[in-house]
Each structure stands twice: as structure tokens, then as C-alpha cells.
C-alpha positions in Angstrom: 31.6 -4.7 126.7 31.2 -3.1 123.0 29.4 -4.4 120.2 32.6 -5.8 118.4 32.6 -8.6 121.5 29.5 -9.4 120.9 29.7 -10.0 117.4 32.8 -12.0 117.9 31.1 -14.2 120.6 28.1 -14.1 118.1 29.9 -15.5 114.8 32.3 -18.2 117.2 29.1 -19.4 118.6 27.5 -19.9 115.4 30.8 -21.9 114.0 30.2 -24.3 117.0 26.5 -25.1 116.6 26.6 -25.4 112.6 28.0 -28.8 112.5 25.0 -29.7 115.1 22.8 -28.5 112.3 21.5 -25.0 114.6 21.8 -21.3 113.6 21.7 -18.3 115.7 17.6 -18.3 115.0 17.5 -21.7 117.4 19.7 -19.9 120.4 17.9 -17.9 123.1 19.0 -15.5 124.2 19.1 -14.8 128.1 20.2 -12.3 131.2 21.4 -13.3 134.6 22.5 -10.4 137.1 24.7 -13.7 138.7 25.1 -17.0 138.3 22.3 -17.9 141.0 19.8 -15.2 140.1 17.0 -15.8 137.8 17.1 -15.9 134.5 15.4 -13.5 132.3 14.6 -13.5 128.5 16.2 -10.7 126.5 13.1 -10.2 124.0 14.4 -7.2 122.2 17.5 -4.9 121.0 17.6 -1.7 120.6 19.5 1.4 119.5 20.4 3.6 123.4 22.3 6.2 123.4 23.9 8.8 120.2 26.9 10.9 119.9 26.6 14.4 121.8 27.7 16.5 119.3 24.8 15.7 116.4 23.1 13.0 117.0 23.2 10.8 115.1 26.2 8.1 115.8 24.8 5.3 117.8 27.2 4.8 120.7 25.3 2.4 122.7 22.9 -0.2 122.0 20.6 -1.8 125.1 19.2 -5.4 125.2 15.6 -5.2 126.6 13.2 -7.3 128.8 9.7 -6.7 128.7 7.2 -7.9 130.6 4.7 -10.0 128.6 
């Protein structure tokens, strides 16, 4: 998947739940490896991996949970 997906799923979603009065801020956001697997709290996002050549382009982005 690439960012743009996510943005688009992102702004749709928040299109649907406005008329519900919710924003983004009231949706959690979650990880599954399957349907029937449990479900873990994505508590962070962070820049991964940069362009070869200098740097500096972010190419990747990772969404992280930690173990509190």
C-alpha cells in the first residue's frame, strides 16, 4: 500500500463520520495480522525508510506498536 491510499481511506472516512458529529481524533486506530488474530493498537507513526542516493526523501513510513 502507499501513503496516497491511506490518505484517501483517511479523508472518505472522515466524510462518513462528520455527519455523526466524530473526527479522525475520536477513531482508533488498530492492526490485525488476520481477521481472527488479535488486535493490536497502532500507538505511533513514524518516518522508515529514505531514498538511496542522499538521504533525504522519505520513501516509507511505518506504523508502530509499542508495548506499554
Amino acid at each position: 500500500m502507499n501513503a496516497n491510499k491511506l490518505k484517501k481511506f483517511l479523508l472518505d472516512l472522515e466524510k462518513e463520520i462528520k455527519p455523526y458529529n466524530r473526527t479522525l481524533k475520536d477513531v482508533d486506530v488498530n492492526f490485525r495480522y488476520s481477521e481472527n488474530s488479535d488486535v493490536y493498537r497502532v500507538n505511533t507513526i513514524e518516518n522508515d525508510l529514505y531514498d538511496s542516493e542522499k538521504n533525504k526523501i522519505v520513501e516509507s513510513i511505518i506504523l508502530k506498536h509499542l508495548n506499554n
